[in-house]
C-alpha positions in Angstrom: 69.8 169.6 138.7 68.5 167.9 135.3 72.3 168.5 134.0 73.9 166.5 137.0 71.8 163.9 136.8 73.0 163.5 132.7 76.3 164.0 133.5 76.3 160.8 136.3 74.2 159.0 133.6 76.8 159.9 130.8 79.7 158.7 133.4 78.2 155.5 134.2 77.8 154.3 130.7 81.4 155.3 129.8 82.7 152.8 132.8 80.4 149.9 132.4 80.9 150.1 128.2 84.6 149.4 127.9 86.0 148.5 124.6 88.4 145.1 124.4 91.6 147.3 124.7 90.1 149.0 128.0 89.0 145.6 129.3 92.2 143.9 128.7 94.0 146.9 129.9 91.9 147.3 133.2 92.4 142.9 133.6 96.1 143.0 132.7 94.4 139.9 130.7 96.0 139.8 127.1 93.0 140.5 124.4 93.6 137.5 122.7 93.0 135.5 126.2 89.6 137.8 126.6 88.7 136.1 122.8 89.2 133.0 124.2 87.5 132.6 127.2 84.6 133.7 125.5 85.0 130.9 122.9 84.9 128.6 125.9 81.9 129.9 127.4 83.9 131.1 130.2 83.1 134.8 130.1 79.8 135.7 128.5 79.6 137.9 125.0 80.1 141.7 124.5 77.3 143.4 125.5 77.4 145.1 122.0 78.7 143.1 118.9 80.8 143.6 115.9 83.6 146.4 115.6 82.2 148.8 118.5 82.2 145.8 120.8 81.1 147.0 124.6 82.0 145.0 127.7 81.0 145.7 131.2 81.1 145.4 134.9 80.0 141.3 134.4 83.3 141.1 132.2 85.6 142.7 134.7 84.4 140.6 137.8 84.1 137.5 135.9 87.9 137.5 134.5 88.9 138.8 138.2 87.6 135.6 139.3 89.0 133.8 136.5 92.7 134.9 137.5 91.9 134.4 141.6 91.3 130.8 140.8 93.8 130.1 138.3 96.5 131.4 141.0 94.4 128.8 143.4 96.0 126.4 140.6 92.6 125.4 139.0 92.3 124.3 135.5 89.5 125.9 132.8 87.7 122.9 132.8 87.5 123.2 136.8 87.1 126.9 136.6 84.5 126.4 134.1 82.0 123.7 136.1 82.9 126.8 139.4 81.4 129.3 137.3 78.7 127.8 135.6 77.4 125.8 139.7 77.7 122.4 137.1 78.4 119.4 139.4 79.4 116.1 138.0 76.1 113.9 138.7 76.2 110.9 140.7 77.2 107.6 138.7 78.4 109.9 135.7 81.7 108.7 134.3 84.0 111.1 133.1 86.8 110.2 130.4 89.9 111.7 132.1 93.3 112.1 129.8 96.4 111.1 131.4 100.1 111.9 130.0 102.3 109.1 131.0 106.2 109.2 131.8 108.6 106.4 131.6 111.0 107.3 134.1 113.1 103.8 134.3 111.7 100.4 132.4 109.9 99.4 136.0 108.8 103.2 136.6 105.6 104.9 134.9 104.2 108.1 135.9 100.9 108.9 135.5 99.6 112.9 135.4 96.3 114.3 134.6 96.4 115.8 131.3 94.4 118.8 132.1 96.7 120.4 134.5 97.7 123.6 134.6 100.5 124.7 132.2 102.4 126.2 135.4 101.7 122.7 137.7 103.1 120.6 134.5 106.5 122.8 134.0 106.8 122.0 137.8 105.9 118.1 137.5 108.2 117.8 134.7 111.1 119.4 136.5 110.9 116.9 139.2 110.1 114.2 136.8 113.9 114.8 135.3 115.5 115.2 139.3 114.0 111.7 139.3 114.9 110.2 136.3 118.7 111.2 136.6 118.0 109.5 140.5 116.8 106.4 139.0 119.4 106.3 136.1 122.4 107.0 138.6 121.1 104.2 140.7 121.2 102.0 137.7 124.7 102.5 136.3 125.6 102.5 140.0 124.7 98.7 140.5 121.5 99.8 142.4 123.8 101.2 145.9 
C-alpha cells in the first residue's frame, strides 16, 4: 500500500513540474512567447528558477486562457487588466495611441494602436479596398 501511494506522489509531481519545452509543447505556445508573457506579468514565474526551471498546472490554465481570449480578439493589455480583476477607476484618464491613415486629402482614419496584430492585417486590407474606392472616384471626376 506505502509503494502506491509513492508511486501516485512520484506521478503527480512529474505532471505539475513540466519543463519550458513540455509546457510549450503541451500549449502549442512557442517558448519564446512563454518568456514573454512572463516579462509582461501575464503568466506568473517558474515555480523553480534558473536552468531546471519547473512550471505547473497554474501555467497551463493560465496560457489556455490566454489563447481563448486572444481568439475572442482581445489585446494583452485587455487580457492583462482580465486576468489581474484591474478595472480602470472612475475619472481615470487613460493615454490611448492611435495610428492614423490618410486615405484621400479630406479622409483620415483613425485605429487604436493596440489592436491585435490579426484585427490590424484586416483593417489595413480594407483600408487599401477604400483608398483605391476613393482614388477611382477622384480621377473619375467624382461619378
Amino acid at each position: 500500500m506505502l509503494y502506491y501511494f509513492v508511486m501516485t506522489t512520484s506521478r503527480e509531481n512529474k505532471l505539475s513540474e513540466l519543463t519550458l519545452a513540455e509546457l510549450a509543447e503541451k500549449t502549442g505556445c512557442p517558448q519564446r512567447t512563454i518568456r514573454f508573457y512572463i516579462a509582461r506579468g501575464l503568466l506568473p514565474p517558474p515555480n523553480k528558477a534558473g536552468r531546471g526551471a519547473s512550471y505547473g498546472e497554474e501555467h497551463l490554465r493560465r496560457i489556455m486562457e490566454i489563447r481563448q481570449l486572444q481568439a475572442k480578439g482581445l489585446t494583452l493589455a485587455e487580457i492583462s487588466r482580465k486576468l489581474t480583476g484591474e478595472t480602470q477607476a472612475k475619472g481615470t484618464v487613460v493615454p490611448t495611441m492611435w495610428w492614423l491613415y490618410q486615405l484621400a486629402p479630406d479622409v483620415i482614419v483613425q485605429v487604436r494602436s493596440d489592436a491585435s496584430p490579426w484585427r490590424l492585417r484586416k483593417i489595413q486590407r480594407a483600408l487599401n479596398e477604400l483608398m483605391a474606392t476613393l482614388s477611382e472616384t477622384i480621377t473619375d471626376g467624382g461619378n
